[in-house]
BAKOL-600229 format. One record per residue (C-alpha): residue number from 1; residue in one letter; chain; x, y, z. Coordinates in nm, 4 decimals. Each point is the difference from the previous one (the first is absolute). Last residue first. Example, Ala and Ser with C-alpha at 12.3 -4.5 7.8 and 13.67 -1.06 7.14 Angstrom:
<pt><i>2</i><aa>S</aa><ch>A</ch><east>1.3670</east><north>-0.1060</north><up>0.7140</up></pt>
<pt><i>1</i><aa>A</aa><ch>A</ch><east>-0.1370</east><north>-0.3440</north><up>0.0660</up></pt>
END
This chain:
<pt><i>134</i><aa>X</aa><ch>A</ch><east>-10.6451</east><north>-4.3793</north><up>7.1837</up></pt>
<pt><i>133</i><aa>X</aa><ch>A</ch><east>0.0354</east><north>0.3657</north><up>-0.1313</up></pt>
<pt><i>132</i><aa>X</aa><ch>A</ch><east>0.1888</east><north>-0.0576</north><up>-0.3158</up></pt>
<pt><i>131</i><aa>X</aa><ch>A</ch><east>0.3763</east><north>0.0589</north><up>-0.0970</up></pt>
<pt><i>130</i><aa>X</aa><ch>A</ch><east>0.0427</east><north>-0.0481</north><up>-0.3377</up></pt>
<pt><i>129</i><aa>X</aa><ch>A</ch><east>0.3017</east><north>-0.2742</north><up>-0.1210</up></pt>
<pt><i>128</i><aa>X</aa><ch>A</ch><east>0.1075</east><north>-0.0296</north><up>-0.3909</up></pt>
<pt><i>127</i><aa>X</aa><ch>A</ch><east>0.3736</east><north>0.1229</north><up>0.1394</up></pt>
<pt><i>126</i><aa>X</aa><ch>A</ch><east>0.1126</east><north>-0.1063</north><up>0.3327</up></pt>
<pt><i>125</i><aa>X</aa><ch>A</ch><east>0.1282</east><north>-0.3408</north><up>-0.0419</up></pt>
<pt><i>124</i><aa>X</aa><ch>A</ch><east>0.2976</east><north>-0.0609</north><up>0.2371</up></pt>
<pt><i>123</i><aa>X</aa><ch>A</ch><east>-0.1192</east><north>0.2608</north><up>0.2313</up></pt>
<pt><i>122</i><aa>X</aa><ch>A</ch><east>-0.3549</east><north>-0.1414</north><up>-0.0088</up></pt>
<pt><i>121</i><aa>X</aa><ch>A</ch><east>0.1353</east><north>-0.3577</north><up>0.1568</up></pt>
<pt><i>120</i><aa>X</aa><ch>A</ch><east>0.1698</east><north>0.2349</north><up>0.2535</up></pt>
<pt><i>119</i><aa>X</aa><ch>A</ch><east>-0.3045</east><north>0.1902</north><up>0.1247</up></pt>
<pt><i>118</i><aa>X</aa><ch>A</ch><east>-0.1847</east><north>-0.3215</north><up>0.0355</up></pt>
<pt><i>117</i><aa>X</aa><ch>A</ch><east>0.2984</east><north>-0.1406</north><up>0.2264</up></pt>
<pt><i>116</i><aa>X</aa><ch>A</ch><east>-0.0404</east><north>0.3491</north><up>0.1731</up></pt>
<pt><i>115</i><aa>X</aa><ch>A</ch><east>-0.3423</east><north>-0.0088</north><up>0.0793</up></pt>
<pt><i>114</i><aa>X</aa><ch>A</ch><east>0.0519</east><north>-0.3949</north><up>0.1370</up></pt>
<pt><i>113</i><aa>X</aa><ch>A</ch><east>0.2422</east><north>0.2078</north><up>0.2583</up></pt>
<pt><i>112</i><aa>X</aa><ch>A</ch><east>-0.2224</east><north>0.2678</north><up>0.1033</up></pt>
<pt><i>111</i><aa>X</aa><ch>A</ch><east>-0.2849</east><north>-0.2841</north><up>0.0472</up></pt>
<pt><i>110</i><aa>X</aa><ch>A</ch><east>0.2932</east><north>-0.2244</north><up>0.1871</up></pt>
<pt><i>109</i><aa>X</aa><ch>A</ch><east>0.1622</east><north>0.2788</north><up>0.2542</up></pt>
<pt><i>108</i><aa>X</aa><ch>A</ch><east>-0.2963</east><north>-0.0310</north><up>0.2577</up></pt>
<pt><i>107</i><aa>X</aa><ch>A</ch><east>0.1536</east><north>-0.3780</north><up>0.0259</up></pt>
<pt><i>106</i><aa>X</aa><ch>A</ch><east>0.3557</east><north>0.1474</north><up>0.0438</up></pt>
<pt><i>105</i><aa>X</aa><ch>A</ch><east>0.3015</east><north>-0.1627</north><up>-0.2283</up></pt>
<pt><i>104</i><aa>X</aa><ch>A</ch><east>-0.2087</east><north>0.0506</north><up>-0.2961</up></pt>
<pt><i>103</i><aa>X</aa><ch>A</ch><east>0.1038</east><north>0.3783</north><up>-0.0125</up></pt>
<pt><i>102</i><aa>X</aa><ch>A</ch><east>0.3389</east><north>-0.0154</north><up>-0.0155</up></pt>
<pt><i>101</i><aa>X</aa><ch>A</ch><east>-0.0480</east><north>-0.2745</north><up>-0.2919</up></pt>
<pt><i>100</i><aa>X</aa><ch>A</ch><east>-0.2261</east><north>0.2300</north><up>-0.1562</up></pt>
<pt><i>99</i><aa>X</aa><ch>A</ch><east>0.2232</east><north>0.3162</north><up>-0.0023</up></pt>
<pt><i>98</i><aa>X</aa><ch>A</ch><east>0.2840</east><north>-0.2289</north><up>-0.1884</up></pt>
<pt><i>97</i><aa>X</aa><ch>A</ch><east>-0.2659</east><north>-0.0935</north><up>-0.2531</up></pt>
<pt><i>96</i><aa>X</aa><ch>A</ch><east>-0.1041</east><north>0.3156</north><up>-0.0626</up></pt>
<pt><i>95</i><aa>X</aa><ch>A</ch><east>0.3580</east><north>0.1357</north><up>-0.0261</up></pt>
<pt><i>94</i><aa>X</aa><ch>A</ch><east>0.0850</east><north>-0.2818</north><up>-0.2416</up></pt>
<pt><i>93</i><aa>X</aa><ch>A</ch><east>-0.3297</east><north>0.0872</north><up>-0.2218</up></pt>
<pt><i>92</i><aa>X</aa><ch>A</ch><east>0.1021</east><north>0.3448</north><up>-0.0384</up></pt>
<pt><i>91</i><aa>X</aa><ch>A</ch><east>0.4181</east><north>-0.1451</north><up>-0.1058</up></pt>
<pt><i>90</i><aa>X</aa><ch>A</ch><east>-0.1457</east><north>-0.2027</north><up>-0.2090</up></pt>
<pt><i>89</i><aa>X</aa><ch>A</ch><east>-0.2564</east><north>0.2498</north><up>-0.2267</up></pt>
<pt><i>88</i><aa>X</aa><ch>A</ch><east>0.2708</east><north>0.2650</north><up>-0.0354</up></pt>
<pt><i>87</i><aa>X</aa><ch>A</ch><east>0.1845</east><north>-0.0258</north><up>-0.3187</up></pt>
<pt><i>86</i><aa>X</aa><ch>A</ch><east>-0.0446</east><north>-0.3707</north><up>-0.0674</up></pt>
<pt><i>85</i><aa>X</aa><ch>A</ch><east>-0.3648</east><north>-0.0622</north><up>0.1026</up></pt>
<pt><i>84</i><aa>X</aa><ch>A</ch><east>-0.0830</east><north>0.3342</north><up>-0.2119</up></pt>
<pt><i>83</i><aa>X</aa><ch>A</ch><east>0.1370</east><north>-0.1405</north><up>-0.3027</up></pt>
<pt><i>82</i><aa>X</aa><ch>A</ch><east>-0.1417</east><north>-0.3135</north><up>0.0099</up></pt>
<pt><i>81</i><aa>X</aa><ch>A</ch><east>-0.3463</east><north>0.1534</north><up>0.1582</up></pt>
<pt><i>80</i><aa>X</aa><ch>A</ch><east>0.0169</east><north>0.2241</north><up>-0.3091</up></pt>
<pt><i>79</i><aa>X</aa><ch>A</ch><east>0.0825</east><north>-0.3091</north><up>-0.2646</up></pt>
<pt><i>78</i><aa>X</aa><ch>A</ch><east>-0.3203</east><north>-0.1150</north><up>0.1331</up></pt>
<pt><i>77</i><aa>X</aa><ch>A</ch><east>-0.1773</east><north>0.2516</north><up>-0.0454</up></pt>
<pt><i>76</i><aa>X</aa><ch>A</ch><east>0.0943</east><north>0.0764</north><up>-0.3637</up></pt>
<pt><i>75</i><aa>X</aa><ch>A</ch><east>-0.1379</east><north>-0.3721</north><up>-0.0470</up></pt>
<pt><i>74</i><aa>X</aa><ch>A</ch><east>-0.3331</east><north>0.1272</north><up>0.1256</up></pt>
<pt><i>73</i><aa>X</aa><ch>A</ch><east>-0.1476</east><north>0.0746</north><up>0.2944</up></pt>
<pt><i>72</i><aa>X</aa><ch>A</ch><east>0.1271</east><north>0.3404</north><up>0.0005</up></pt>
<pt><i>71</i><aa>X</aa><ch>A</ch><east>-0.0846</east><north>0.1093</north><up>-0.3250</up></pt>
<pt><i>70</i><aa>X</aa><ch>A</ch><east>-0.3523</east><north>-0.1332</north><up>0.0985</up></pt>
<pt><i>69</i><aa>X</aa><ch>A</ch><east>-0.1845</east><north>-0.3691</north><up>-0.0154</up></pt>
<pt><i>68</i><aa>X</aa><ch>A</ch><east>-0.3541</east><north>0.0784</north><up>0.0844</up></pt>
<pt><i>67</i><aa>X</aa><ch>A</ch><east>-0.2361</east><north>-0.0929</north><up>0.2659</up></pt>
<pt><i>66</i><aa>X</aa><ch>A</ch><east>0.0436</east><north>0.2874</north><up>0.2278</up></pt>
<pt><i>65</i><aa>X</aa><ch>A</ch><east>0.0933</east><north>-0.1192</north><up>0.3298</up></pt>
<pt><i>64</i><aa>X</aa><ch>A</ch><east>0.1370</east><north>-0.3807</north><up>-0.1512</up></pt>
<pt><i>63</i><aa>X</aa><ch>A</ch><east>0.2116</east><north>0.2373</north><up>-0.2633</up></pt>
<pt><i>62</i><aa>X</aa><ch>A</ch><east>0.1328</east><north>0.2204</north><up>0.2412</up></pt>
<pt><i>61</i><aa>X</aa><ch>A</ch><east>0.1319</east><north>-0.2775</north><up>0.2182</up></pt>
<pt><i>60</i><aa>X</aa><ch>A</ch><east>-0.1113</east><north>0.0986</north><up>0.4147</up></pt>
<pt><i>59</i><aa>X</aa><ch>A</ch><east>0.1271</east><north>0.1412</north><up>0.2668</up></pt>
<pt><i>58</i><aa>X</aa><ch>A</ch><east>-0.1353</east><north>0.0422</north><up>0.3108</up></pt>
<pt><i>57</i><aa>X</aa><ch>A</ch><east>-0.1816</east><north>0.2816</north><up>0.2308</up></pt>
<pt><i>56</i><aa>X</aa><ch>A</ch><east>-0.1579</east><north>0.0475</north><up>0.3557</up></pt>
<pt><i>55</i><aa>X</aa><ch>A</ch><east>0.3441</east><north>-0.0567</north><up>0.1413</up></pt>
<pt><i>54</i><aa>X</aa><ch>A</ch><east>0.3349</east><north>0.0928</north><up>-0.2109</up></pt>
<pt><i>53</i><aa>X</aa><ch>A</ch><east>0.0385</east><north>0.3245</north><up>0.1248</up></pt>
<pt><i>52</i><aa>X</aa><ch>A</ch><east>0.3323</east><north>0.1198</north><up>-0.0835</up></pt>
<pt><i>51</i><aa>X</aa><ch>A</ch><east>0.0831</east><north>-0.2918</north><up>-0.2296</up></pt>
<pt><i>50</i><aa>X</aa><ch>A</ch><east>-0.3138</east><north>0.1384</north><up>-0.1941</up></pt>
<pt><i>49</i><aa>X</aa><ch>A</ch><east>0.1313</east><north>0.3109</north><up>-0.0211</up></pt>
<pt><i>48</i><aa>X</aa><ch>A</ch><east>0.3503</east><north>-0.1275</north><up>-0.1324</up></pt>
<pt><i>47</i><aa>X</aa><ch>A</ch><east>-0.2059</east><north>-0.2426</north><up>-0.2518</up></pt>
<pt><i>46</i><aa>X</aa><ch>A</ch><east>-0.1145</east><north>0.3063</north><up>-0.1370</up></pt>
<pt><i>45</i><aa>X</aa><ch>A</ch><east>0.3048</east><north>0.1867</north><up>-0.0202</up></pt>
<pt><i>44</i><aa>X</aa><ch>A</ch><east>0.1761</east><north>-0.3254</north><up>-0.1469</up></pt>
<pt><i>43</i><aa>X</aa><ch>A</ch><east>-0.1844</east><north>-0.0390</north><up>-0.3464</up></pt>
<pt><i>42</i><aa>X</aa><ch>A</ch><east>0.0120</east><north>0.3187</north><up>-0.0469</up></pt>
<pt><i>41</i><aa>X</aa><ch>A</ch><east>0.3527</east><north>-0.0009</north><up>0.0314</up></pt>
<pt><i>40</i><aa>X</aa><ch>A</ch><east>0.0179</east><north>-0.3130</north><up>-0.2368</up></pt>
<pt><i>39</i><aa>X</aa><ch>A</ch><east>-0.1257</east><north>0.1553</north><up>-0.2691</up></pt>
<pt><i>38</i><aa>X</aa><ch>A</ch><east>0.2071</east><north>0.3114</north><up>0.0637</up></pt>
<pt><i>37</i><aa>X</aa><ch>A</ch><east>0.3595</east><north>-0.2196</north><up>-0.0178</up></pt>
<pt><i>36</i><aa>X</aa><ch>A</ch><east>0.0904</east><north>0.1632</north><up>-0.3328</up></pt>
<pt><i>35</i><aa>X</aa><ch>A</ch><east>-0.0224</east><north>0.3832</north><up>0.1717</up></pt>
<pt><i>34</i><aa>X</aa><ch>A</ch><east>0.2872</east><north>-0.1105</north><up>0.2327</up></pt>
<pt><i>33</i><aa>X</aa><ch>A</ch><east>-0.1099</east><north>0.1754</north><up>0.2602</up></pt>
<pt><i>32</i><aa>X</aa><ch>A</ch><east>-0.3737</east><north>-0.1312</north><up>0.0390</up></pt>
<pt><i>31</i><aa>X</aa><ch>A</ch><east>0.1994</east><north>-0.3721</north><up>0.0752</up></pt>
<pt><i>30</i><aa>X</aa><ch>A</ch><east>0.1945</east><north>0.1601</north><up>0.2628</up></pt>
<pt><i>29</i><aa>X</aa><ch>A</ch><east>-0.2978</east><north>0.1756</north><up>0.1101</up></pt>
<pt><i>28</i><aa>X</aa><ch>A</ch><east>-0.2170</east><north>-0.3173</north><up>0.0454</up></pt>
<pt><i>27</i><aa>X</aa><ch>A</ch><east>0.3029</east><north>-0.2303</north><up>0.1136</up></pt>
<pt><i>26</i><aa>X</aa><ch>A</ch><east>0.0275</east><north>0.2558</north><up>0.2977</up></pt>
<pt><i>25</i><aa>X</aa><ch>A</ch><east>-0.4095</east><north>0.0229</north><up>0.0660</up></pt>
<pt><i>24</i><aa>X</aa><ch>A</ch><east>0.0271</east><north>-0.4516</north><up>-0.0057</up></pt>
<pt><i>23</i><aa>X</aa><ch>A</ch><east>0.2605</east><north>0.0500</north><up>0.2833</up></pt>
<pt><i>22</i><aa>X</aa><ch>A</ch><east>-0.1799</east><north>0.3054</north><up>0.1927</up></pt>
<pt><i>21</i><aa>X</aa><ch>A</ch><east>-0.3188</east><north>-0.2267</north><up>-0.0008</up></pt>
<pt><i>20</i><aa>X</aa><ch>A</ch><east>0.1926</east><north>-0.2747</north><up>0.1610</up></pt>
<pt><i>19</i><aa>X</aa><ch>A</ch><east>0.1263</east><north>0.1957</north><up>0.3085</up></pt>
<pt><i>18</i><aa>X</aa><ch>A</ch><east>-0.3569</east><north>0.1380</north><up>0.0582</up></pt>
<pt><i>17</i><aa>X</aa><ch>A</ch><east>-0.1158</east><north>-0.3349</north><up>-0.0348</up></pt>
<pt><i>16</i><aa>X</aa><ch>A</ch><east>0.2380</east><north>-0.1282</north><up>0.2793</up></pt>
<pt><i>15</i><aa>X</aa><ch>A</ch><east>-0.1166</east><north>0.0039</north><up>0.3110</up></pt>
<pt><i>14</i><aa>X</aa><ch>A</ch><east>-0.1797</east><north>0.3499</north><up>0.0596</up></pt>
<pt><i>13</i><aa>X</aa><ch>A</ch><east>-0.1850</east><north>0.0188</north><up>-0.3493</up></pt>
<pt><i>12</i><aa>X</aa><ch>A</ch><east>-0.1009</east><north>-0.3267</north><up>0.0552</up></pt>
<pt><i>11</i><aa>X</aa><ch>A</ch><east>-0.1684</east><north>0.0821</north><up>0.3126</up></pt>
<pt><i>10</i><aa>X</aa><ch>A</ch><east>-0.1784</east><north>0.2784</north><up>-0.1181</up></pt>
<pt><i>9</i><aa>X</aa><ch>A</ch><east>-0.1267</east><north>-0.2287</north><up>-0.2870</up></pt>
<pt><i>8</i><aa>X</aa><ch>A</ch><east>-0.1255</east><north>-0.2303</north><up>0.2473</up></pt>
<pt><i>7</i><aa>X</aa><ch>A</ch><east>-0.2023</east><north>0.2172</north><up>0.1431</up></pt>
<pt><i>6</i><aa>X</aa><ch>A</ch><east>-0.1628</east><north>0.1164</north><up>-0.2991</up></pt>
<pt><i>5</i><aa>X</aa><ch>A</ch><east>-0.0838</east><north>-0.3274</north><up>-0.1096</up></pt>
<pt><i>4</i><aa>X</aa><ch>A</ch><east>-0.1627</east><north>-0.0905</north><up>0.3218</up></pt>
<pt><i>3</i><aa>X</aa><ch>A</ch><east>-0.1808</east><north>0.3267</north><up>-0.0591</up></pt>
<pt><i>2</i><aa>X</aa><ch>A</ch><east>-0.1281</east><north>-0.0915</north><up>-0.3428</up></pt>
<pt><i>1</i><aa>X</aa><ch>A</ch><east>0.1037</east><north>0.2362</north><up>-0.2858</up></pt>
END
């Protein structure tokens, strides 16, 4: 990991990531819980690491990474994200969004704050994502 991307990590961690991370590890264990939602519990422990440090790294489709349509890819995918966007996927997204308003209102705020719009697209449609070092 790059310095710059080190640093800013440590700063996300102190204005809001931290915060963030804990939302997305909640939905996690809820989902690990229930013993149906496990799928989607996987799904959300690793985009809970990434939300912790989100610099040096990015999401990407699983498909475009690997060339190849997969389970989650697919049609079964897609009825995941549907399911997940309804149980937990709006209300992750709306605390993102809420933490990057807050944020855009300082200049130094903005890069934290474009983080978290990212971070909210990807809690609508977690499931076919990999987390990749960018």
């Amino acid at each position: 990991m790059q310095p710059v991307s080190i640093l800013l990590n440590i700063l996300w961690i102190l204005i809001g990531g931290a915060w963030m991370a804990f939302g997305w590890l909640v939905a996690a264990v809820i989902m690990a819980i229930t013993i149906i939602g496990l799928p989607w519990a996987r799904a959300a422990f690793n985009i809970a690491a990434y939300t912790l440090l989100p610099f040096g790294s990015r999401a990407v489709r699983r498909d475009e990474l690997t060339g190849q349509s997969d389970i989650g890819t697919g049609p079964l995918g897609l009825i995941g994200n549907l399911v997940w966007f309804i149980l937990a996927g709006w209300w992750l997204a709306l605390g993102h969004l809420i933490t990057a308003i807050l944020l855009a209102v300082t200049i130094i705020g903005l890069p934290f704050a474009w983080a978290h719009l990212k971070l909210a697209g990807i809690a609508l449609w977690p499931i076919g994502k990999a987390i990749v070092p960018a």
